[in-house]
N, C-alpha and C positions, 0 to 999 in steps of 0.2 A: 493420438500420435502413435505412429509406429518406427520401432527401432527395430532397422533390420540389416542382421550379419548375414553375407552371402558368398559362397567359399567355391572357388573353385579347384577342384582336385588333382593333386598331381602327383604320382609316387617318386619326382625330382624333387618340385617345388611346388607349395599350393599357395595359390593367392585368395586374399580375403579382403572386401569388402563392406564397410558400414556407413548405412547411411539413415537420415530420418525422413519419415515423410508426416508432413504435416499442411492439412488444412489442404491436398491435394498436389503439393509441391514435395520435391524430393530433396536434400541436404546433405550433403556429403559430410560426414563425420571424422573417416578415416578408410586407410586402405595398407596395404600391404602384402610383402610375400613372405611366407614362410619356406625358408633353405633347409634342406634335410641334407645330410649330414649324407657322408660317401660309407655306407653304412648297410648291412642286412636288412634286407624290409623289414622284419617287426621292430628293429632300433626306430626307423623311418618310422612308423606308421604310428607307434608311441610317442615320437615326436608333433605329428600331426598334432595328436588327440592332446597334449599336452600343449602345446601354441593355441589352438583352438578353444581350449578349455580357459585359457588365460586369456584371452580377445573376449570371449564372455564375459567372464571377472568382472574384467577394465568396463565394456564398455556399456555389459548390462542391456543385449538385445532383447525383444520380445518376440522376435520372428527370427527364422534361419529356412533361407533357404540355397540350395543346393543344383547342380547340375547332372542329370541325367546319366545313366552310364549309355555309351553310345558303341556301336557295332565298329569292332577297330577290324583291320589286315592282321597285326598279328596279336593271337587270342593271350599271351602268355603278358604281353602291355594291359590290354581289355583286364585281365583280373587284379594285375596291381591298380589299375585304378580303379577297379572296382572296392577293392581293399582300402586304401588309399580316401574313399568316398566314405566307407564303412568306419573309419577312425573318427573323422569330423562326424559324420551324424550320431554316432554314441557320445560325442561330447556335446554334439545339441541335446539330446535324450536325457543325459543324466543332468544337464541346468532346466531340464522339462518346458524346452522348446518345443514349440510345433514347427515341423520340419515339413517346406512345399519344395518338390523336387520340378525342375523345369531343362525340358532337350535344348540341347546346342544351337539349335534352328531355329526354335523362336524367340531363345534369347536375343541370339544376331536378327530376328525380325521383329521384336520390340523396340529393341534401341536404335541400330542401321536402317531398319526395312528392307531388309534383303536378307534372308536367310542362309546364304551364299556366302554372308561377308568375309574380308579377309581379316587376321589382330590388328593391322592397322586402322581398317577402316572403324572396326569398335575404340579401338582407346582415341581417335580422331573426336567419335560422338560423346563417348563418353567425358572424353575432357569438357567439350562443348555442351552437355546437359546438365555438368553438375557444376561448369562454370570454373573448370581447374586452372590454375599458371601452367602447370607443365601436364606435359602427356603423362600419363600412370604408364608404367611397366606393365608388359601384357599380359601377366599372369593376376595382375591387380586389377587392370582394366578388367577383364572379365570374369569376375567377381563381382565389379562396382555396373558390369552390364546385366549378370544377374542380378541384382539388388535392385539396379533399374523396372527390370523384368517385372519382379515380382510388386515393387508398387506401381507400376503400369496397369496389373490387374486389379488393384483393387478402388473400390470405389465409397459413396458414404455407409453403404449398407456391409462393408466387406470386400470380401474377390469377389472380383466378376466373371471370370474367365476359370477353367478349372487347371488342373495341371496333372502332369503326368502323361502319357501315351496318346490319347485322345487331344491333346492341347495344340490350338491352333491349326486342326487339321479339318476344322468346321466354323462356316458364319455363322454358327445356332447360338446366341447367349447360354452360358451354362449357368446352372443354380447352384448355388451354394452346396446340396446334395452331392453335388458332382465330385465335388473336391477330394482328392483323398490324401488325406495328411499323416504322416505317421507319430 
C-alpha cells in the first residue's frame, strides 16, 4: 500500500490531497486547502510548511508528490510559487519522504486526458474517480489530480513512468533508472 500526500502550491492558497492506493485502486483519504493569511510571504510560506508538516503528522503519507514549477507571464508570481513549492517540499524532506515532482500537463492528462484541461473539467474527474458526493474545491481537486497522477504511474514492480521534464513527452516505457526523486 501506498499513502500519498499530493500538494498543490500556491503563495494565496495551497491545496492538498491524500489518498491510498491499494492492490491497484486509488482511495480517497482526505483533501483540503490550506488559507494563508493576508500576510508577508515568509509569515505565508512558514505557514505552508507548518499545515503541511501537520497533514503528515495526522495522516502518515509514505509518498509526497508535488507539481512542477511552470513558466508563468509574470516572473515575480513564478517565484513565490516557486517559494511557496520550496515550503511543502522541506516539510516532505524533514518527515524523509521521497518527493516525485510531476508538470501541470500531464497531471491534467492522467486524470482528464487532455493536457489542456480546464479546473473544472479536473475536479468533474476527479470527483468521479475517487467516487466523491461533492466536487472538491479547485485547489483540492488538483492536488487529489496529482495524487491521481502519481498512482497512475505506478505499477506491481513500482513507477512506471518517470517524472520530471522528460515525463510524458515520449511513448518509450521509462525504467526505474529514470526517475529522479529528491
Amino acid at each position: 500500500m501506498a499513502r500519498i500526500l499530493a500538494i498543490d502550491p500556491g503563495s494565496r492558497m495551497t491545496g492538498f490531497g491524500v489518498v491510498d492506493f491499494i492492490n491497484g485502486k486509488t482511495h480517497y483519504v482526505t483533501s483540503g486547502c490550506i488559507r494563508l493569511p493576508d500576510e508577508n510571504l515568509p509569515v505565508r510560506l512558514k505557514r505552508i510548511f507548518e499545515c503541511v508538516s501537520e497533514v503528515i503528522e495526522e495522516f502518515k503519507p509514505n509518498e509526497f508528490a508535488i507539481e512542477e514549477v511552470f513558466l508563468a507571464k509574470n516572473a515575480n508570481s513564478a517565484l513565490k510559487l516557486g517559494q511557496a513549492r520550496g515550503s511543502a517540499i522541506v516539510a516532505a524532506a524533514m518527515a524523509d519522504l521521497p518527493v516525485y515532482e510531476y508538470a501541470a500537463r500531464r497531471v491534467k492528462q492522467s486524470v482528464v486526458g487532455n493536457g489542456n484541461a480546464d479546473k473544472s473539467q479536473v475536479q468533474a474527474m476527479v470527483q468521479l474517480l475517487l467516487k466523491l458526493e461533492t466536487t472538491p474545491q479547485a485547489d483540492a481537486a488538483d492536488a487529489l489530480a496529482i495524487a491521481l497522477c502519481h498512482a497512475n504511474t505506478r505499477t506491481a514492480d513500482g513507477l512506471e513512468y518517470g517524472v520530471g521534464k522528460r515525463a510524458g513527452r515520449t511513448s518509450k516505457r521509462w525504467q526505474l533508472s529514470d526517475l529522479r526523486t529528491k
